[in-house]
TORLUMMAR-163369 format. One line per field, with one value per residue (C-alpha): residue number from 1; y, x, z. Coordinates in Angstrom, 2 decimals. Layout:
BEGIN
n NUM,...
north Y,...
east X,...
up Z,...
This chain:
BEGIN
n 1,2,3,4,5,6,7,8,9,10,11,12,13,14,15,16,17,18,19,20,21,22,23,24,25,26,27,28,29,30,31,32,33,34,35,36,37,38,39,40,41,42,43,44,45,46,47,48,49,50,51,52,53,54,55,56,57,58,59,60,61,62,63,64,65,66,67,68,69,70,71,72,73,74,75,76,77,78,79,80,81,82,83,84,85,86,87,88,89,90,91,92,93,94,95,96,97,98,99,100,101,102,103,104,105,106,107,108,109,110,111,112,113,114,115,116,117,118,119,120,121,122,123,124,125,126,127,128,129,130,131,132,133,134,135,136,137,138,139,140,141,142,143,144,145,146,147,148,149,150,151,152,153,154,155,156,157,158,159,160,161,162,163,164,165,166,167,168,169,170,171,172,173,174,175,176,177,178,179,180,181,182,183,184,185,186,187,188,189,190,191,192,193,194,195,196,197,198,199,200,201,202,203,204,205,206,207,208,209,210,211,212,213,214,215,216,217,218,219,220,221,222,223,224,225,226,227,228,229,230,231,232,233,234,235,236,237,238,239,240,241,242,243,244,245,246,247,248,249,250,251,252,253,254,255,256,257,258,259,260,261,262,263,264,265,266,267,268,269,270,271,272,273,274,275,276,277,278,279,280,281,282,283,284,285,286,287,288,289,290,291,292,293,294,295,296,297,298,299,300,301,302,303,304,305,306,307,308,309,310,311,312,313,314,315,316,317,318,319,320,321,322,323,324,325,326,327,328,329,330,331,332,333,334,335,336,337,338,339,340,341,342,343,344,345,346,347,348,349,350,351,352,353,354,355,356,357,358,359,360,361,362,363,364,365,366,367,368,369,370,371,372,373,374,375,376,377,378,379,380,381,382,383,384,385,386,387,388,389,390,391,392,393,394,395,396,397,398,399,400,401,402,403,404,405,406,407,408,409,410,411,412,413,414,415,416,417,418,419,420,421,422,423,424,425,426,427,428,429,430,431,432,433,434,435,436,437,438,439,440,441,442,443,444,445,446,447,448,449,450,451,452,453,454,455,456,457,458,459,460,461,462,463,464,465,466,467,468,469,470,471,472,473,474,475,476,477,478,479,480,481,482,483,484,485,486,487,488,489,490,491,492,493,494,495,496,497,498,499,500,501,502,503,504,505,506,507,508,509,510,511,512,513,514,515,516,517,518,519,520,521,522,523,524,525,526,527,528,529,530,531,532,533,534,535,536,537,538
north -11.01,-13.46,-15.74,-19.35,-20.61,-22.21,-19.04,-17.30,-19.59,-19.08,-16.14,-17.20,-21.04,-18.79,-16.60,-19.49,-21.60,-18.43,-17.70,-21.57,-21.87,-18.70,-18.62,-15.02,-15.79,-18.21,-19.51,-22.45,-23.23,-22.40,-18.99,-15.55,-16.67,-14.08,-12.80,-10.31,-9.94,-11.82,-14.70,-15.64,-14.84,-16.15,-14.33,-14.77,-13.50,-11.74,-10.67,-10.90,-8.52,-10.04,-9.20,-9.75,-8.55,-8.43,-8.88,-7.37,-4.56,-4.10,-4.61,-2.79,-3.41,-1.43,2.74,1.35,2.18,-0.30,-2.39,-5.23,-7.62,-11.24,-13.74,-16.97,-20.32,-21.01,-19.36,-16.95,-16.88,-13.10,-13.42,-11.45,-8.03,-7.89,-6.64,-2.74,-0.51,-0.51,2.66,4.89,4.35,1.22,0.74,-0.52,1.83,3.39,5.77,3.63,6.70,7.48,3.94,3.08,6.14,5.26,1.79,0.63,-2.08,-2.24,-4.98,-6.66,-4.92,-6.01,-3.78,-6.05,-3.93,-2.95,-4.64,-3.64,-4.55,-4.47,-4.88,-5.47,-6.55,-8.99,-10.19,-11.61,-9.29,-7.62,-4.10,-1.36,-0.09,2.87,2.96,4.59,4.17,4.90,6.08,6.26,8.33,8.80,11.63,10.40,8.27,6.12,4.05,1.71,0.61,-1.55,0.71,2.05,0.35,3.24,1.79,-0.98,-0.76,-3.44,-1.21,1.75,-0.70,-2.36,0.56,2.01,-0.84,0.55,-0.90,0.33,-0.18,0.19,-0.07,-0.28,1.71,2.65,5.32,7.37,7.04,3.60,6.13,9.14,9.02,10.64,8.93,10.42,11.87,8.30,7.16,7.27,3.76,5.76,9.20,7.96,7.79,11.03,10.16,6.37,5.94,8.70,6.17,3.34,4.69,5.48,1.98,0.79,2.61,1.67,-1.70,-0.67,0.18,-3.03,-5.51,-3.36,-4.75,-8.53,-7.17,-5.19,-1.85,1.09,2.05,5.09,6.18,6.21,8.90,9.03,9.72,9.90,11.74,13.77,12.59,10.58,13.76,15.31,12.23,13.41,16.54,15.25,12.84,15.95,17.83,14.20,14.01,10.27,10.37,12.13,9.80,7.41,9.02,11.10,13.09,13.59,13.99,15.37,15.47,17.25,16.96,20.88,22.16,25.02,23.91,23.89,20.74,20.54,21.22,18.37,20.40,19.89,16.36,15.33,17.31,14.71,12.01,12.67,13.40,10.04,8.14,10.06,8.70,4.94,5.97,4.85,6.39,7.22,4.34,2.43,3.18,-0.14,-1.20,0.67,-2.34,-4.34,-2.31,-3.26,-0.96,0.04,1.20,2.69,4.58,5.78,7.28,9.13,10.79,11.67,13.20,15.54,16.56,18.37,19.55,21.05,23.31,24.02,25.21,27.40,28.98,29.93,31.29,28.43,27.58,23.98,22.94,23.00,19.27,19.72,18.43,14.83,12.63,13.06,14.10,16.39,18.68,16.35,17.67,14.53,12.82,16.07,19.01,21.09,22.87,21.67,24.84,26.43,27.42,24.06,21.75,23.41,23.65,19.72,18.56,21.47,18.98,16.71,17.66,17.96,17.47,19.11,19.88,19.62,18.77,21.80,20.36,18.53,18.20,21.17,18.76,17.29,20.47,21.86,19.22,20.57,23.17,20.22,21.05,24.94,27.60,30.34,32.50,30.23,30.16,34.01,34.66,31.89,33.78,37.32,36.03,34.15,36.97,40.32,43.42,41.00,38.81,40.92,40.51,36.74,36.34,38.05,36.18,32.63,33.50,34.44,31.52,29.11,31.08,27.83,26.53,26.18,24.47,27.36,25.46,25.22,28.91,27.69,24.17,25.66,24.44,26.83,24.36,22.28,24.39,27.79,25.81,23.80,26.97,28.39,25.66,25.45,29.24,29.00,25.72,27.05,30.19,27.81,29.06,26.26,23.75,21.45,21.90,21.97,21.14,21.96,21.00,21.05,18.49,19.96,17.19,16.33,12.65,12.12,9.32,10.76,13.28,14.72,16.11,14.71,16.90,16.45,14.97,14.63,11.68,11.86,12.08,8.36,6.32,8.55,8.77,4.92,4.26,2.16,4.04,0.67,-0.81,2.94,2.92,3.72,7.28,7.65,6.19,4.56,5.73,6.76,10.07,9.07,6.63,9.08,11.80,8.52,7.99,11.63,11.52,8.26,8.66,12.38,10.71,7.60,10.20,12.63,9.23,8.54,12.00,14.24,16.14,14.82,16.28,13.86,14.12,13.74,17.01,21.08,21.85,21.69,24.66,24.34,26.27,29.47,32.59,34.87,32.52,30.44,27.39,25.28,22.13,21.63,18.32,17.96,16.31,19.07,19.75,23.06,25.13,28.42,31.08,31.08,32.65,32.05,34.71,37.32,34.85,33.14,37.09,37.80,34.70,35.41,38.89,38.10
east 51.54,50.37,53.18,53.18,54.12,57.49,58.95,57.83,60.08,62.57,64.03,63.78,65.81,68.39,68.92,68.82,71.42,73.67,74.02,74.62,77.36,78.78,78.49,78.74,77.74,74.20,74.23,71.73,68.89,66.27,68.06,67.06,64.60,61.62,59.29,59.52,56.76,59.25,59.94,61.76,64.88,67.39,69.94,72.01,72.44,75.97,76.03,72.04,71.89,69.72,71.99,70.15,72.44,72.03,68.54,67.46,64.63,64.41,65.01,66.13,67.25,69.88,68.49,65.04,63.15,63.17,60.39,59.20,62.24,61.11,60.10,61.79,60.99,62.29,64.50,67.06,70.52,70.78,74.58,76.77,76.60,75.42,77.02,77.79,77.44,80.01,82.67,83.63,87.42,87.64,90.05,93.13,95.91,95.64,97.88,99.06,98.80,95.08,94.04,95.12,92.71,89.81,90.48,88.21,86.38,85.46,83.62,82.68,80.75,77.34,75.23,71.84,73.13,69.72,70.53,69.40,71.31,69.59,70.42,67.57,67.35,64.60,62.25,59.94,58.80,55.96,57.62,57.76,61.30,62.30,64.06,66.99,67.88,71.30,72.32,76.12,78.39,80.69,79.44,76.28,79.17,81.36,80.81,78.40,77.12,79.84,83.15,83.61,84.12,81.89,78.49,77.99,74.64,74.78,76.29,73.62,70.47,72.20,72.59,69.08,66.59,66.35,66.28,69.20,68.98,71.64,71.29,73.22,71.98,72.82,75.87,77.06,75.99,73.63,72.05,71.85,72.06,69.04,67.85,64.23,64.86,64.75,61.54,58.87,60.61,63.32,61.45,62.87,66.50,67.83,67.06,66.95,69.24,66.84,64.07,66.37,66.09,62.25,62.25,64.11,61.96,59.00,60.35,60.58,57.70,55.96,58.29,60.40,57.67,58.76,62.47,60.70,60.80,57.87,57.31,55.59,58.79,61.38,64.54,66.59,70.24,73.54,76.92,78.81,77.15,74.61,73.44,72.87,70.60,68.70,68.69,67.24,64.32,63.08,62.16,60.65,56.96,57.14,59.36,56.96,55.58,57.75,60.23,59.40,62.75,66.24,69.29,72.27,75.78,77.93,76.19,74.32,75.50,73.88,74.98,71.62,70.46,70.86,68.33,66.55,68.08,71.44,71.30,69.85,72.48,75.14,72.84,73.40,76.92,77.12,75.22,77.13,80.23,78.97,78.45,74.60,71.57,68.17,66.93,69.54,69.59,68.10,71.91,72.98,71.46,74.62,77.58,80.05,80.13,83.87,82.40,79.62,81.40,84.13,81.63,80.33,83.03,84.09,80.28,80.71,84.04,82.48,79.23,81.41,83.10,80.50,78.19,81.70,81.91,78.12,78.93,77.08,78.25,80.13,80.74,83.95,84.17,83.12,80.60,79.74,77.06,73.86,70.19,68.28,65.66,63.55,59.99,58.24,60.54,62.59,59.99,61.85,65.23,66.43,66.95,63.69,60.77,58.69,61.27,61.64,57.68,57.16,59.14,58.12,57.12,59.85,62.53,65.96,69.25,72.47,75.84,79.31,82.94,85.09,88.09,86.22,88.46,91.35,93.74,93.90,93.86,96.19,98.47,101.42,101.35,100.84,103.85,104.72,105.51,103.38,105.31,105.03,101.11,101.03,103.24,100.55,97.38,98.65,99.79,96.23,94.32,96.33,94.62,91.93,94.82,93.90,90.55,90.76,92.90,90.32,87.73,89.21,90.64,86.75,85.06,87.95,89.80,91.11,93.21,97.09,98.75,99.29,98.12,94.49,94.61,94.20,92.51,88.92,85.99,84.15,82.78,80.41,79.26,77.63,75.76,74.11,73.93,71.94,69.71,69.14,68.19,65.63,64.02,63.55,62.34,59.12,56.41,54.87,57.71,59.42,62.20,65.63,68.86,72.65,75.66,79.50,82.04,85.23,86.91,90.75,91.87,95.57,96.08,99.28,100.16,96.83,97.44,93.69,92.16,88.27,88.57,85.35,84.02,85.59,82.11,81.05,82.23,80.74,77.33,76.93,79.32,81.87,85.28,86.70,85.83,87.37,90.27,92.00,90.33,89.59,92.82,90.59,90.89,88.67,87.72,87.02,84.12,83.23,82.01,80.36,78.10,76.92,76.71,75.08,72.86,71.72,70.94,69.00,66.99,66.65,65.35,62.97,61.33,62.83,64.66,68.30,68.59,69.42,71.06,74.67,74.40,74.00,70.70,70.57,68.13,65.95,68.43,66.73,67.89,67.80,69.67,71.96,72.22,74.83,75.71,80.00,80.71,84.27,86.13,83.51,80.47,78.52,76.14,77.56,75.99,76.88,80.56,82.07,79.70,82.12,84.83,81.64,81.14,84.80,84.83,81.37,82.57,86.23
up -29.63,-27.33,-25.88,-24.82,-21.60,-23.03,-24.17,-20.71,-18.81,-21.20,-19.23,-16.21,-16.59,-18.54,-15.91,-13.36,-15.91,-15.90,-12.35,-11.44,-14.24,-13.89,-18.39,-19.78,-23.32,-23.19,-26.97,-28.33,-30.26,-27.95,-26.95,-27.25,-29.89,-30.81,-33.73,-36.17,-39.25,-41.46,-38.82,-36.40,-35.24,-32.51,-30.84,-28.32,-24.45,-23.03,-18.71,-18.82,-21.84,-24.87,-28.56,-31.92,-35.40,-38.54,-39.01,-42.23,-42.02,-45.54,-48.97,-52.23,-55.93,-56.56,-57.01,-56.18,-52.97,-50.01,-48.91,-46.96,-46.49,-47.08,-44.92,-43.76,-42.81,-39.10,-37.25,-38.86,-36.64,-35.98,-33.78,-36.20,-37.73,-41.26,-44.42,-44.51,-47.37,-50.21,-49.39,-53.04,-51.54,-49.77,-47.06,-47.97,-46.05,-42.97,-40.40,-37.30,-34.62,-35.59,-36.30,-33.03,-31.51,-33.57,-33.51,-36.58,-37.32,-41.01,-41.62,-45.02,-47.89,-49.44,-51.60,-49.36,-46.29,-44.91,-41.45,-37.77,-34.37,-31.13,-27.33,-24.88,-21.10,-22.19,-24.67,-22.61,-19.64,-21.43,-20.55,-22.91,-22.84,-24.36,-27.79,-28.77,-32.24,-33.21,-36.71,-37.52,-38.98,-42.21,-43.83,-46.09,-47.95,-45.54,-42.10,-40.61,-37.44,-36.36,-37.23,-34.26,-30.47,-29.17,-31.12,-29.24,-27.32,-24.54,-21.66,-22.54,-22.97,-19.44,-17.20,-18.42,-19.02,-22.90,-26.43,-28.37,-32.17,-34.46,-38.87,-41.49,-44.63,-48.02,-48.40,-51.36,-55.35,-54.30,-51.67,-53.90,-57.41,-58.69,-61.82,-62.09,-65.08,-66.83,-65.76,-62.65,-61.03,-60.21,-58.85,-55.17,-56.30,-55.17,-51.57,-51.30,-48.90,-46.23,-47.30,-45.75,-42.10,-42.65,-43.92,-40.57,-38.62,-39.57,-39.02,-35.53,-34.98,-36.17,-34.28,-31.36,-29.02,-29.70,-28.17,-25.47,-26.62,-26.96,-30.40,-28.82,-27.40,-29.58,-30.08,-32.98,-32.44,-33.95,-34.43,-37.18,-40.23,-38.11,-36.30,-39.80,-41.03,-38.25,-38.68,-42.41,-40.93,-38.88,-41.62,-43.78,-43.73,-43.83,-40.60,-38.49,-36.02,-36.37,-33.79,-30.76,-29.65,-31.42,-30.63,-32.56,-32.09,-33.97,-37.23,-37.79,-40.92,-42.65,-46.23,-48.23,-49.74,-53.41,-55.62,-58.12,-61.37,-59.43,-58.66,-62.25,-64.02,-61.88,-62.53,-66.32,-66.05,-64.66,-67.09,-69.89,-67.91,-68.00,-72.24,-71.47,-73.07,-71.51,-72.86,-71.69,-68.00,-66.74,-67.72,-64.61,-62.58,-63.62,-63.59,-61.28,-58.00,-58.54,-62.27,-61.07,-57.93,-60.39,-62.79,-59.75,-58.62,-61.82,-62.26,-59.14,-59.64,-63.34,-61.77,-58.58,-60.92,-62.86,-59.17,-58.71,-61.97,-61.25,-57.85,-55.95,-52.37,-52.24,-48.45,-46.98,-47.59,-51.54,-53.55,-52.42,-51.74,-49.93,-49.52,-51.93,-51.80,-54.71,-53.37,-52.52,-50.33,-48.93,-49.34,-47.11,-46.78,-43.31,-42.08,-43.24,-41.48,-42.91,-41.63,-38.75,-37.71,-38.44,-36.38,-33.69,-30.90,-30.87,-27.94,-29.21,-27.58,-29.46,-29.03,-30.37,-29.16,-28.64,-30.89,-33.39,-36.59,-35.71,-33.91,-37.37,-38.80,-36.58,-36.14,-36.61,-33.76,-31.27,-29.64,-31.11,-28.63,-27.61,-29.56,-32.58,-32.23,-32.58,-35.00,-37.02,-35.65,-36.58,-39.96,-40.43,-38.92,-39.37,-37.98,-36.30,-34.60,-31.58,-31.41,-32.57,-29.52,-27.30,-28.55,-28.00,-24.52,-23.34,-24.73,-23.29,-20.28,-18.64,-21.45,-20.64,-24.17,-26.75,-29.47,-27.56,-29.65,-32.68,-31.61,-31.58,-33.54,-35.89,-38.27,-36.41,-33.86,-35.39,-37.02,-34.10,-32.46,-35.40,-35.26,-31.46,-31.34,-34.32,-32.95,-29.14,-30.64,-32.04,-30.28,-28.08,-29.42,-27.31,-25.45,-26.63,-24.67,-25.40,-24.71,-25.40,-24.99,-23.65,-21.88,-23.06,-23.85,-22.36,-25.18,-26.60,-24.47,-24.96,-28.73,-30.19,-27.52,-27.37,-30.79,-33.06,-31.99,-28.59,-26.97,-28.34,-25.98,-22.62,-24.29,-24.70,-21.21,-23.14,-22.21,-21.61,-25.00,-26.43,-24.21,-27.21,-27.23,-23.75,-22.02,-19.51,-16.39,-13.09,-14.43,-18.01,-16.08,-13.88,-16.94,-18.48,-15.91,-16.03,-19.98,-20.29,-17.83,-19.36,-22.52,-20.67,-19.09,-22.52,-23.82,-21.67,-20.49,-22.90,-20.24,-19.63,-15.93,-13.17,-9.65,-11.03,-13.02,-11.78,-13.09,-17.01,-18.58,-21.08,-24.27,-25.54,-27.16,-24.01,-21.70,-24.22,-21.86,-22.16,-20.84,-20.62,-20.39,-18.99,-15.72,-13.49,-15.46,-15.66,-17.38,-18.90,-21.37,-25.27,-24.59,-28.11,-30.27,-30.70,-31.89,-34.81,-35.63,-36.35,-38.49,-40.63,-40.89,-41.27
């Protein structure tokens, strides 16, 4: 888009009006203003750093697919984060202790939550920044792009001249109840909410340039639930080309998708819950959400038990929502050999934290004894407490607190370990990188460990604005800079080596490579399979 002379100088008397004022925050009509293919919109500028939320990528009727969001006349204020999906169990109570660590920020609910946040050095340098587009966490039911301290972008797009996106998308039963059986307006249903962040991307792609970013470099990314809606647009046909690398934390899970039988028999469920008939479902447009949300959870509660009475796997965190094998939108299984092969040529970076949930889990041998621990291990384990013992000791022969034991993750791991050995086994696919985050958080003398989550605020360099998680601190800063930095450069080259690190392989199935991310960093070989193979086989 061609740009005038006035909003060319634009940048430059802003910088020249910060510098001579010694402002932070640059707010004002004129500010931060740029195009998108709806209009305009107006931001605002923090330390040099250009901040645009809330901007709405898309929109959707309620179980319909997105589209085009509409335009506006003038400029649209874009200064404040948008509305975030409506939550099945909204907040209303929480624990002080872990509040305090995770240090929430909730925001307020909409069901028009298709919103995008970005942070850019400039908007009017002509350079084509890299984009790294975050997607958050929450299972495929909770969260948004604002609840945690960690998610903000501006010291990441600062310290490496990138775009960083954020969005807010639909979650649970307005994401994924599958309604296709009623008619062909609803045949996207079962995955709207996947649709969302094709939606958001393609949204990218059409206007990132007007915020400096390259829409021919962009890398998906995101953690714990995030990291599995990733793992889900790598294996969507109408994804491909719309990213270029990925990146997953903590968010493999070998759980298969459900099937469309499976989703329509909870769609029914649910509409035989609401006491509406087929040709009634159009009445489902004006239920209230706490209704509607009840109605669903009610649905999957029958339909788990009914999968268990059949002998169907349920996950380890039961039947809920999320994404569907429905055979337009989602082909693929994400761990098959189709899902796998289309996204062959994007690079992917993967890992997991070593603690992940188990502090929780484990929580009450914080501060057991050694003798304590073992008496619970040989208990738990019996004739394989021995070789349980063996196993953990190898993988982790530095730990010193007895409950570090127990306080090992087997739930997110295997399954990114699965998925990093079947996607570097591609033949001429692109490279794959892994890592594991083993670094301890002193908050409270040290009992969340490396947490799930923990990893958030080193990957976007914002330990201060997590000091609740990180404690702050020289070395927290110090394993920032190496983190943030290894995702700047994964970004940008798909490689994440830089001088700060030993040399990081390239992960295959011969040489296991893996990155641990702790107070000294290192690469070190897979060293936990014995203790997954006593677990399968347990």
């Amino acid at each position: 888009m061609k740009k005038s002379i006035y909003c060319l100088l634009i940048p430059a008397l802003l910088l020249s009006f910060t510098k001579s004022s010694g402002q932070e925050v640059i707010t004002g009509e004129n500010v931060a203003v740029t195009h998108t293919e709806s209009g305009k919109v107006r931001g605002y500028v923090h330390d040099g750093t250009y901040i645009y939320k809330g901007i709405p990528y898309a929109k959707a009727e309620r179980f319909m697919a997105p589209s085009k969001p509409d335009s506006w006349e003038g400029v649209r204020s874009s200064t404040m984060y948008g509305p975030v999906a409506p939550l099945m169990t909204p907040t209303t109570v929480v624990q002080d202790e872990p509040e305090f660590v995770f240090d929430h920020d909730w925001g307020y609910t909409n069901e028009d939550c298709l919103r995008i946040n970005i942070w850019t050095p400039s908007i009017d340098d002509d350079k084509k920044r890299p984009v790294l587009f975050w997607i958050h966490g929450g299972g495929f039911t909770a969260g948004s792009s604002q609840e945690l301290p960690s998610y903000d972008g501006e010291n990441l797009s600062k310290k490496g001249d990138v775009v960083v996106v954020s969005i807010n998308h639909r979650l649970n039963i307005l994401g994924f109840l599958d309604l296709s059986a009623y008619g062909d307006k609803y045949r996207h249903s079962a995955n709207n909410s996947i649709l969302d962040m094709v939606a958001a991307l393609e949204w990218v792609r059409g206007n990132i340039e007007n915020f400096g970013g390259d829409p021919a470099n962009v890398t998906i990314y995101g953690q714990s639930g995030g990291g599995a809606k990733v793992n889900t647009l790598m294996a969507m046909p109408k994804a491909k080309g719309l990213f270029h690398k990925a990146i997953n934390q903590s968010g493999s899970f070998r759980m298969a998708m459900l099937e469309k039988s499976e989703t329509q028999a909870i769609g029914a469920e649910v509409m035989a819950n609401l006491g509406l008939s087929a040709n009634e479902v159009d009445s489902i447009h004006n239920i209230p959400f706490e209704t509607l949300s009840a109605a669903g959870t009610k649905a999957l509660k029958k339909i788990e038990e009914k999968m268990k009475s059949e002998g169907k796997p349920i996950s380890g965190f039961g039947l809920n929502w999320g994404p569907s094998r429905d055979g337009e939108d989602l082909p693929y299984q994400l761990f098959s050999e189709d899902a796998f092969l289309l996204s062959k040529a994007v690079p992917l970076l993967i890992g997991t934290t070593k603690n992940e949930f188990t502090p929780f889990v484990n929580g009450r041998f914080s501060k057991a004894s050694e003798s304590e621990v073992l008496a619970h291990i040989r208990e738990t384990y019996k004739d394989k407490a021995d070789a349980y013992l063996a196993a953990v000791k190898k993988a982790y022969p530095m730990d010193t607190k007895p409950s570090d034991l127990l306080d090992v993750d087997t739930m997110f791991r295997p399954g990114a370990v699965v998925q990093a050995n079947e996607k570097s086994a591609l033949e001429g696919g692109a490279s794959v990188y892994m890592y594991l985050f083993t670094w301890q958080s002193p908050v409270f003398d040290g009992k969340y460990k490396s947490l799930h989550c923990m990893e958030l605020p080193f990957v976007f360099d914002n330990v201060d604005r997590a000091r609740n998680m990180t404690g702050g601190g020289q070395e927290a800063h110090a394993l920032a800079a190496k983190m943030s930095q290894a995702w700047l450069n994964f970004a940008k080259t798909g490689n994440p080596n830089h001088s700060g690190l030993p040399e990081w392989p390239a992960y295959t199935r011969t040489n296991t490579a893996t990155m641990h991310f702790d107070t000294a960093c290192g690469v070190k070989p897979q060293l936990d399979k014995e203790l997954f193979d006593l677990l399968t086989n347990r």
